[in-house]
Z-matrix of the N, CA and C atoms (Angstrom, degrees):
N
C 1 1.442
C 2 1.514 1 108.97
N 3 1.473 2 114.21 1 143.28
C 4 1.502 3 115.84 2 -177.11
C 5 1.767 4 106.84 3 -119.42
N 6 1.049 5 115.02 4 -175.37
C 7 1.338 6 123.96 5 179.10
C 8 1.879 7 90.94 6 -124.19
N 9 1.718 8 110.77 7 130.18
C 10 1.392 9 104.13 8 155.11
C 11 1.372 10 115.72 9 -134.02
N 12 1.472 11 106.28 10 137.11
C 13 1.610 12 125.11 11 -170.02
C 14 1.381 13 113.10 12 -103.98
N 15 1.387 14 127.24 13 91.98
C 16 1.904 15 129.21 14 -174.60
C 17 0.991 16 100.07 15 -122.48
N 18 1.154 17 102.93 16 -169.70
C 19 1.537 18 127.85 17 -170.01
C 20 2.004 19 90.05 18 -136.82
N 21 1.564 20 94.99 19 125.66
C 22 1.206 21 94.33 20 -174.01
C 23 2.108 22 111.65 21 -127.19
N 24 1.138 23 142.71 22 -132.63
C 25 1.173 24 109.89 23 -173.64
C 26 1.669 25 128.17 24 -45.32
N 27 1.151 26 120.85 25 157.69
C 28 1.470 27 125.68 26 160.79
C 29 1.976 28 105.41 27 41.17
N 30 1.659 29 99.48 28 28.91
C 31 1.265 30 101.54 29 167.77
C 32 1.609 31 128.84 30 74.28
N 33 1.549 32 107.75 31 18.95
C 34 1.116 33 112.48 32 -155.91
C 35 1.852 34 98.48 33 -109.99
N 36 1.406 35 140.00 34 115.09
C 37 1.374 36 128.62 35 -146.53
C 38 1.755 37 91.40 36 -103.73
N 39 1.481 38 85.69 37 -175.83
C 40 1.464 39 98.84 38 -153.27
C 41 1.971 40 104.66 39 -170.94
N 42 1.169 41 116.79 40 157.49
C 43 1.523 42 103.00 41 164.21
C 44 1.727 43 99.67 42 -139.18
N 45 1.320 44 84.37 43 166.30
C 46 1.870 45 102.36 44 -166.60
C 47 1.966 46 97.77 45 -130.54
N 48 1.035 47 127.19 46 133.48
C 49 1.281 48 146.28 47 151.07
C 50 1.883 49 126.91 48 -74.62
N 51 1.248 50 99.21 49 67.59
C 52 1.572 51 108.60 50 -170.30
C 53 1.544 52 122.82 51 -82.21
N 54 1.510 53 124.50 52 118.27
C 55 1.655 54 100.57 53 -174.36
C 56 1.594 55 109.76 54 -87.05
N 57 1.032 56 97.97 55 -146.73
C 58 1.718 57 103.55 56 -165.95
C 59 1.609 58 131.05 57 -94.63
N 60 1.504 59 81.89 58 6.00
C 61 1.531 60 99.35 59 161.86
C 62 1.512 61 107.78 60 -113.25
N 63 1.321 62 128.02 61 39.16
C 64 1.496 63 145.46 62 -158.34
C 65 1.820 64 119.59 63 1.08
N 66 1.523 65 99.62 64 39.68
C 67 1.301 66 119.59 65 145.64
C 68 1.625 67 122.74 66 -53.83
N 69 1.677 68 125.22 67 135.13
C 70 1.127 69 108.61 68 161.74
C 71 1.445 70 127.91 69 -68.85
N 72 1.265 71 123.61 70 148.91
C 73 1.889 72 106.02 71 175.69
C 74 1.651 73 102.09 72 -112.49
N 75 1.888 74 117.99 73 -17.55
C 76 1.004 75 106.38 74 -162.83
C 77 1.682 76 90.59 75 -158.35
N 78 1.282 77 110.63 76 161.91
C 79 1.536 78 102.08 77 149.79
C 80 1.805 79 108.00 78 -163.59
N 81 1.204 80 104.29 79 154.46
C 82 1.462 81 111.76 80 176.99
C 83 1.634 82 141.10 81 -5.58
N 84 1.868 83 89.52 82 -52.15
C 85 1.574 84 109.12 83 163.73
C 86 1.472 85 99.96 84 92.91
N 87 1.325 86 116.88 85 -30.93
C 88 1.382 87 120.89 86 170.34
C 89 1.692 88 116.67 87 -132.94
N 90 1.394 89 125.40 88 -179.84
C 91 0.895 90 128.69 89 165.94
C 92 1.796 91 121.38 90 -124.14
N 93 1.650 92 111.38 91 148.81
C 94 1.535 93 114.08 92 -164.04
C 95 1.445 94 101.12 93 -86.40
N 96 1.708 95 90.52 94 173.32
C 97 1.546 96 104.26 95 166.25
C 98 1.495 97 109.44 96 -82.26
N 99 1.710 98 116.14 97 -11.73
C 100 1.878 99 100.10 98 176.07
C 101 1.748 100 80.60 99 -146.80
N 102 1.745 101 89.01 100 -177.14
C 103 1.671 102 103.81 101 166.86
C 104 1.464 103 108.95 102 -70.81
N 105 1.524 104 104.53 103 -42.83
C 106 1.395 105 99.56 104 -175.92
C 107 1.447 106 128.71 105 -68.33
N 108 1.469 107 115.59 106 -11.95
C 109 1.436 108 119.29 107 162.23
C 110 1.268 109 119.40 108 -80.45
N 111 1.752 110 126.07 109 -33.34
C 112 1.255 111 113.79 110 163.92
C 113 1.820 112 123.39 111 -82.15
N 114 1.525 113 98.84 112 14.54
C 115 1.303 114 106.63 113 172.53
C 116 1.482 115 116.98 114 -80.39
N 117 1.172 116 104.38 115 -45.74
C 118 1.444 117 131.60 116 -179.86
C 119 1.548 118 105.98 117 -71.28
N 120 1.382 119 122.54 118 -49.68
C 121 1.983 120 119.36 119 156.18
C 122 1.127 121 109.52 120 -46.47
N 123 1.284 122 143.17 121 -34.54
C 124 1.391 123 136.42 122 -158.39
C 125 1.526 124 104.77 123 -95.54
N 126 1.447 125 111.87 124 -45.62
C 127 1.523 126 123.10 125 172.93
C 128 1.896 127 106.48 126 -60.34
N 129 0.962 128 127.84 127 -41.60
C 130 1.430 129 129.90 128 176.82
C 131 1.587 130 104.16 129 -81.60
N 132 1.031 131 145.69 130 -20.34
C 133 1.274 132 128.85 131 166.04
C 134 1.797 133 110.40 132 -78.74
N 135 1.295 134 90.61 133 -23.17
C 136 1.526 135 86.86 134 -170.08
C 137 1.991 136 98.33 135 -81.02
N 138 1.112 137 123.48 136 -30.52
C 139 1.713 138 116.25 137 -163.67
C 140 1.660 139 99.61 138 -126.05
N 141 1.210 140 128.59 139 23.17
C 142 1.161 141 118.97 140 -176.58
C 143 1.971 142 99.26 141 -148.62
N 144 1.582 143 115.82 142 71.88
C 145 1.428 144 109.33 143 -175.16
C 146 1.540 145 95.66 144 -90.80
N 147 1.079 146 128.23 145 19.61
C 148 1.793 147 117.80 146 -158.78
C 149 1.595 148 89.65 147 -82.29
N 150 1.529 149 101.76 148 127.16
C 151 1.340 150 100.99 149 157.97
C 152 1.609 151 114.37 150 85.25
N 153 1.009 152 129.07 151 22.80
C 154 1.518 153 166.72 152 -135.26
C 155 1.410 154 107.26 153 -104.07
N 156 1.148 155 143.17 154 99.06
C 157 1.853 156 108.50 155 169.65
C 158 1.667 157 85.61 156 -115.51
N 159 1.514 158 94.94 157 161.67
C 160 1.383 159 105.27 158 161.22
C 161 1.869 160 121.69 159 -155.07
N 162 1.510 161 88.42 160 129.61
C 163 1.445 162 102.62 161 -148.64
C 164 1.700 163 109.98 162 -108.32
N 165 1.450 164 116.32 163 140.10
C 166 1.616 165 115.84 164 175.65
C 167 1.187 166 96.57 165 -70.32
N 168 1.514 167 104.23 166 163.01
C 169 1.549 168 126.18 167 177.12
C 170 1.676 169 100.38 168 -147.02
N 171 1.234 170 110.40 169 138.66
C 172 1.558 171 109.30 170 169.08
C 173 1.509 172 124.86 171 -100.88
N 174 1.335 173 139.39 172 169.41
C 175 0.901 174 111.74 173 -168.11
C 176 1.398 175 92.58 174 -134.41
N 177 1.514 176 136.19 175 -176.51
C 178 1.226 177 142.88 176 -167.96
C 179 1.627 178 118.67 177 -84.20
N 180 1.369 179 107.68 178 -10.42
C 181 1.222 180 120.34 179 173.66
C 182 1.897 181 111.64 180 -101.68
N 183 1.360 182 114.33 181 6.29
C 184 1.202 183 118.70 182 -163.60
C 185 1.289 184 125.33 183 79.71
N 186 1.310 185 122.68 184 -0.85
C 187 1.837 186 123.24 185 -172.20
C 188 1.560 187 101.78 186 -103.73
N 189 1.316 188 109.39 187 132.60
C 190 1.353 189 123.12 188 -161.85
C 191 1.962 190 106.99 189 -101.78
N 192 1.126 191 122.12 190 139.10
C 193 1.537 192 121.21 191 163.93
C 194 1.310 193 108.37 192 -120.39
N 195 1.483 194 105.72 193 -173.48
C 196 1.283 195 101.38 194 -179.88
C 197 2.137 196 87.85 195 -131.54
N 198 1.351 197 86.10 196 167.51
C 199 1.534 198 89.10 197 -170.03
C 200 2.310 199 92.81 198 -135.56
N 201 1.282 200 117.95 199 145.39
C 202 1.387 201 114.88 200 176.85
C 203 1.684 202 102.51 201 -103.64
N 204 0.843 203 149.68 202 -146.60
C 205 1.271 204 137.42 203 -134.05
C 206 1.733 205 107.77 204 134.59
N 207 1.528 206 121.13 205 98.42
C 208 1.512 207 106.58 206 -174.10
C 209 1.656 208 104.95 207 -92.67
N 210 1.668 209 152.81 208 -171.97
C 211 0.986 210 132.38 209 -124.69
C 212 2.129 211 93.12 210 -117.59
N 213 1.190 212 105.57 211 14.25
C 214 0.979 213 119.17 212 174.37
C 215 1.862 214 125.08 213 -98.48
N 216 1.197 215 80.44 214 -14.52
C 217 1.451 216 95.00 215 170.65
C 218 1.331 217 116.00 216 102.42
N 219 1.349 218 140.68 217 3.40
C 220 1.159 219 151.83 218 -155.65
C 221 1.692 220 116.17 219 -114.67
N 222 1.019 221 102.68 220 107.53
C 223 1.872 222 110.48 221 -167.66
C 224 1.990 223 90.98 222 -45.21
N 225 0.955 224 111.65 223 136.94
C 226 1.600 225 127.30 224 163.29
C 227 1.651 226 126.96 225 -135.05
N 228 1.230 227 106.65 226 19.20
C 229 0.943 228 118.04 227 172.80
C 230 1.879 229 124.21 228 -177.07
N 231 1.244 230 111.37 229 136.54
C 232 2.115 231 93.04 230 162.64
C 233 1.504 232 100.63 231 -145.54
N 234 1.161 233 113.42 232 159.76
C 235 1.636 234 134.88 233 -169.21
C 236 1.760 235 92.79 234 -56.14
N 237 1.469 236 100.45 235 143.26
C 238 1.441 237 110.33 236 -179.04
C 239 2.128 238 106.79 237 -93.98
N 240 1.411 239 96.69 238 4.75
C 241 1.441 240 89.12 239 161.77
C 242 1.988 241 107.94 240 -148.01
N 243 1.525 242 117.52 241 172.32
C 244 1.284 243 107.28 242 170.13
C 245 1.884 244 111.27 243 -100.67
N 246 1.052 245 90.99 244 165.17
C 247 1.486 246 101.14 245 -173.76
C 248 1.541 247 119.16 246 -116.72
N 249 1.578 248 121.54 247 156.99
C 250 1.793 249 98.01 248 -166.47
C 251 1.567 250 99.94 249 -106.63
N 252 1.688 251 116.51 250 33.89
C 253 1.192 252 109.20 251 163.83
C 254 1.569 253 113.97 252 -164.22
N 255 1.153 254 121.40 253 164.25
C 256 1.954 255 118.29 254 175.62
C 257 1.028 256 103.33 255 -48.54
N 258 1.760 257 114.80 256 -62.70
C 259 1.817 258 113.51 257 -175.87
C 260 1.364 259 118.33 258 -56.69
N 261 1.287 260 119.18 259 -7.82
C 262 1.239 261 107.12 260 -171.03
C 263 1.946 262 120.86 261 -91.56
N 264 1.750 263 88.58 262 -42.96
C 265 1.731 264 119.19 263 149.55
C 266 1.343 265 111.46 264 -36.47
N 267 1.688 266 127.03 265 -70.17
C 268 0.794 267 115.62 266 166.41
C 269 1.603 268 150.48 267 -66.81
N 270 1.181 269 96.97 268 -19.60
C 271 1.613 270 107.85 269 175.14
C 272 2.108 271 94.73 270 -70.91
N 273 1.006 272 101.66 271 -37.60
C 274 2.030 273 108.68 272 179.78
C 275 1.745 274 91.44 273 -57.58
N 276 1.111 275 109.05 274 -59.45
C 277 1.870 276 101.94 275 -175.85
C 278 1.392 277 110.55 276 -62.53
N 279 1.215 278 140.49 277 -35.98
C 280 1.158 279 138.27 278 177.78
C 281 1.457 280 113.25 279 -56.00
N 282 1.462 281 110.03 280 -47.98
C 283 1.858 282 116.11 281 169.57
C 284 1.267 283 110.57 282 -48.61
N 285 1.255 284 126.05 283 -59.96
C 286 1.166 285 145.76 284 -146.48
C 287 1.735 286 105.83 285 -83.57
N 288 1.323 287 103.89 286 -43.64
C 289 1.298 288 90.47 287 154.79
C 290 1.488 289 134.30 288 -65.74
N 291 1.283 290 118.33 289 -1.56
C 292 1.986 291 113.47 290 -170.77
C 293 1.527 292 86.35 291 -130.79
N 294 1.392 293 128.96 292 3.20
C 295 1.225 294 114.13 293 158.48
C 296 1.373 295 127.72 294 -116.61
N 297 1.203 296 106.49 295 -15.66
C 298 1.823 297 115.11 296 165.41
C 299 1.514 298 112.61 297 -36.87
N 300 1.276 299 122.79 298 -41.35
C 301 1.538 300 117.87 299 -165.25
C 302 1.595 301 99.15 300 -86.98
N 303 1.247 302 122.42 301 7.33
C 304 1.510 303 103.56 302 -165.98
C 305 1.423 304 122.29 303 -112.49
N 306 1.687 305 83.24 304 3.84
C 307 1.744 306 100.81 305 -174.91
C 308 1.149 307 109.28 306 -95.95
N 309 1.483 308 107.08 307 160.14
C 310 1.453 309 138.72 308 173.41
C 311 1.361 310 114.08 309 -59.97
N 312 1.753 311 119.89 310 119.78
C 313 1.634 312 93.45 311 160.93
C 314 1.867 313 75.18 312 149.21
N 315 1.522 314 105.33 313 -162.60
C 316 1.665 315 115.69 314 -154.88
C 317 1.478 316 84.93 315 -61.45
């Protein structure tokens, strides 16, 4: 799994958590004012899970994600796909939490 840091519409950057079948697993949820600020989001999600929650969300069509949340209250992350159930959202956050630190990238 890698970490990727672009600049995506109208130049506005962002990072994505891709595994090795270059699926997304995660991405930012928002976008920065530079690369180097979503460099630095991407580097702290990846080595800093302390204090972490990560919570389902449903959506209006019934497809559920999961979203991370660092202990400050501030979304830092949501699942890079939806899922067709809570357990399923959550079983995706559960990975993602014991594999976030193991990837490649800021």
């Amino acid at each position: 799994m890698r970490f990727v840091v672009e600049s995506v519409v109208a130049g506005h950057p962002a990072w994505w958590l891709i595994d090795n079948d270059g699926l997304v697993l995660a991405w930012s949820g928002t976008t920065y004012a530079s690369l180097a600020i979503a460099d630095h989001a991407a580097h702290r999600f990846r080595v800093d899970p302390e204090g972490r929650e990560y919570r389902t969300e449903v959506r209006g069509d019934d497809s559920w994600r999961w979203t991370a949340w660092n202990p400050a209250g501030e979304r830092v992350a949501v699942s890079g796909d939806y899922f067709t159930t809570s357990v399923e959202a959550s079983d995706a956050a559960d990975r993602m939490s014991a594999l976030a630190g193991d990837s490649i990238g800021p």
